[in-house]
C-alpha positions in Angstrom: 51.6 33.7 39.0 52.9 30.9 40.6 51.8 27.1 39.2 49.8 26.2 41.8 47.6 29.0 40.5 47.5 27.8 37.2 46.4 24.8 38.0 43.9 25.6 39.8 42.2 27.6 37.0 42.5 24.8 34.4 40.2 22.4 36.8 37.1 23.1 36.2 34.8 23.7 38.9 31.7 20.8 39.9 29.4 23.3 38.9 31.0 24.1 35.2 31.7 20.0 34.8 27.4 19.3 35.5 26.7 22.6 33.4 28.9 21.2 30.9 27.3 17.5 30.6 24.3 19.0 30.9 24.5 20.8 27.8 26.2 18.1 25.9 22.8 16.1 26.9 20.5 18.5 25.7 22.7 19.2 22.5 22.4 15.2 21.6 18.6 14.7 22.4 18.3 17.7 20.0 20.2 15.8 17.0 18.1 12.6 17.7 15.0 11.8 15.9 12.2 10.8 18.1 11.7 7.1 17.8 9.0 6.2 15.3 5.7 4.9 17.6 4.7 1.0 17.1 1.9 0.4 15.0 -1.1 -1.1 17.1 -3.3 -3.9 15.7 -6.5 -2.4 15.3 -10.0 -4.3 14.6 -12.1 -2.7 12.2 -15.7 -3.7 11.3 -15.5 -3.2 7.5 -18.4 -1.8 5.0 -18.6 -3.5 1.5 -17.3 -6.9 2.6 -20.5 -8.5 1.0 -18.7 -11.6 -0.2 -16.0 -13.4 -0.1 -14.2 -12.8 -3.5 -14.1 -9.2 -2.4 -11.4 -9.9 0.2 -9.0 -10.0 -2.4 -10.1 -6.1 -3.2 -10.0 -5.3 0.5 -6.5 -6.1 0.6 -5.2 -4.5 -3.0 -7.2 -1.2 -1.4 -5.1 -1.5 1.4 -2.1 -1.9 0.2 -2.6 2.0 -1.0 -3.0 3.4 2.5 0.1 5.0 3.7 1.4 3.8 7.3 -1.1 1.2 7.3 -0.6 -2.7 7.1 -3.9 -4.9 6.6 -2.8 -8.0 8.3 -6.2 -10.3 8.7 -9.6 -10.4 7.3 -12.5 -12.2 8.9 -15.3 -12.3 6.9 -17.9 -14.1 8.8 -17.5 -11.4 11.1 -17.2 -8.4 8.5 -13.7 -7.5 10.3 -10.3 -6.8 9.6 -7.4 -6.2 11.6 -4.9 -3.2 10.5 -2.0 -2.3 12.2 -0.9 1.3 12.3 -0.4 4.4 15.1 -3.8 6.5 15.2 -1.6 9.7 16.4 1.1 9.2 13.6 -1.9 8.8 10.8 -3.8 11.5 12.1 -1.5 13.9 14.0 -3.1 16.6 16.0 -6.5 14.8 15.5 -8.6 13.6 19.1 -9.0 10.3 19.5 -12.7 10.3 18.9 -12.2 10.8 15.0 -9.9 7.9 14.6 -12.7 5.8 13.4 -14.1 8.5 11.1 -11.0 9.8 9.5 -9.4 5.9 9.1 -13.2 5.1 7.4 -12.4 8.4 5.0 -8.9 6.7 3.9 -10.1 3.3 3.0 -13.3 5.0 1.3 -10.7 6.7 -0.6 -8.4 3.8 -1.2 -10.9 1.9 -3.0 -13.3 3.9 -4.7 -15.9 4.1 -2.4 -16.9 0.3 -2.0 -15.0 0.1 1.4 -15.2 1.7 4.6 -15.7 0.9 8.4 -18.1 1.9 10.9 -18.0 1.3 14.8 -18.4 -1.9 16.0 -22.1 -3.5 16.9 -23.5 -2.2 20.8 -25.8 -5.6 20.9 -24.0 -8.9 21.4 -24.4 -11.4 18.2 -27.6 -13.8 20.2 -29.7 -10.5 20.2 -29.1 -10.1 16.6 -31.5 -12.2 14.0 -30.1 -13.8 11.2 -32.5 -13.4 8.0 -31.7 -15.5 4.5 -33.2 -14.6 1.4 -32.8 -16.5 -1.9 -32.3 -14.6 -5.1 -31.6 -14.6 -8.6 -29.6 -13.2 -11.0 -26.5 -12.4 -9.0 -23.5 -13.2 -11.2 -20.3 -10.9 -10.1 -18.9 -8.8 -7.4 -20.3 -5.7 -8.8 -24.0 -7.2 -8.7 -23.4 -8.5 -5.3 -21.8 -5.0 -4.4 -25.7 -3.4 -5.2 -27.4 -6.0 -3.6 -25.9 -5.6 -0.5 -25.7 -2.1 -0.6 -29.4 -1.7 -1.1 -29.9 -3.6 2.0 -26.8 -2.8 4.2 -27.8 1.0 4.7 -31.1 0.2 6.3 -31.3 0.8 9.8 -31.0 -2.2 12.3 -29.2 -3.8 9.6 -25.5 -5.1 11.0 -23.9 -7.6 8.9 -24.9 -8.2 5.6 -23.9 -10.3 2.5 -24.7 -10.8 -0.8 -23.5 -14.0 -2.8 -23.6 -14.5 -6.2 -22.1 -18.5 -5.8 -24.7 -19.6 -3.4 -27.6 -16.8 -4.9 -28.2 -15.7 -1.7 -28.7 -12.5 0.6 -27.8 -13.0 4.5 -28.4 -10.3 7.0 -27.8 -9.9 10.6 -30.6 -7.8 12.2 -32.0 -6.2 15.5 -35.1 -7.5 14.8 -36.3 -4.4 17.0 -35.5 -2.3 14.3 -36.7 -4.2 11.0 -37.6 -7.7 9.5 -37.8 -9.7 6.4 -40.2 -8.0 4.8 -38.5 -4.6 4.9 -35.3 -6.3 3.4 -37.5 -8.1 1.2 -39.0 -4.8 -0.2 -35.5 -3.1 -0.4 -34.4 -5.4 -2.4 -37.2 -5.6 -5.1 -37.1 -1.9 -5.0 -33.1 -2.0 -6.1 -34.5 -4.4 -9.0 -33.4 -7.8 -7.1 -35.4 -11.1 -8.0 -36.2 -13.0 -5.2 -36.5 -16.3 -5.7 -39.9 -18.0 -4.9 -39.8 -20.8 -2.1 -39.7 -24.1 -4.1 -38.1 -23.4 -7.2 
């Protein structure tokens, strides 16, 4: 075996040096984690946001949801932005239960007395804004029944229920219900209204 022959066996062919990087390629993307996804900023209309001493609760409740950062509340809106990845959160889930299953974790982070729900289909001018006075509001809990007993009827929005200013707003489609059905749902969950003039 002459050197020149030796030589030429230690250079590797063009095919064996691509085969070679190739592998090394595929070898390293196997060791490497995928990166971790961004967390959009999500808008949520929120359930149980009846006043504004609740916000407080909103964001201790979120503060217990894994993966999820609460980073604004707007309360004359009954919205809250969130940021977090839908796929991470919910991994092998379709897109269409986002809402659902992010509405089952905050229902779960605070006991029950928040969730969301998709956002209004009519545009805020087609929506009636009804104020009833009442009395004997005097905590969150109270206000949590109040609007609760008023919130769940259909056509019903926005709603809130203060115990500062004794008073029950609610955004309607007034082609759904009125005054008087609020009116009536909330005498039948024990609420005094308070009579015009006093």
């Amino acid at each position: 075996m002459n050197s020149r022959t030796f030589s030429l066996r230690r250079t590797p062919s063009p095919l064996a040096v691509l085969m070679s990087v190739a592998l090394s390629a595929v070898a390293s993307r196997a060791d490497e984690k995928p990166a971790p996804a961004k967390p959009s900023e999500i808008k949520h209309t929120i359930t149980g946001l009846c006043c504004r001493e609740r916000e407080d609760d909103l964001r201790a409740a979120a503060k217990k949801m894994m993966g999820v950062t609460l980073l604004s509340v707007d309360f004359e809106n009954s919205e809250a932005t969130f940021a977090y990845d839908p796929a991470t959160l919910f991994p092998q889930e379709k897109p269409e239960r986002f809402i659902e299953l992010f509405d089952n974790l905050l229902k779960s982070a605070s006991t029950h007395t928040f969730g969301v729900k998709a956002p209004s289909r009519l545009p805020r001018d087609k929506l009636t804004l009804i104020e009833i006075p009442v009395l004997g509001l005097d905590c969150k809990g109270c206000c949590l029944g109040t609007y609760h007993s008023i919130y769940r009827i259909e056509g019903v929005e926005r709603a809130t229920a203060s115990f500062k200013e004794c008073r029950v707003t609610a955004l309607i489609d007034p082609a759904k219900t009125n005054r008087a059905a609020l009116e009536k749902a909330l005498k039948d969950a024990g609420v005094m209204l308070k009579e015009p003039g006093k």
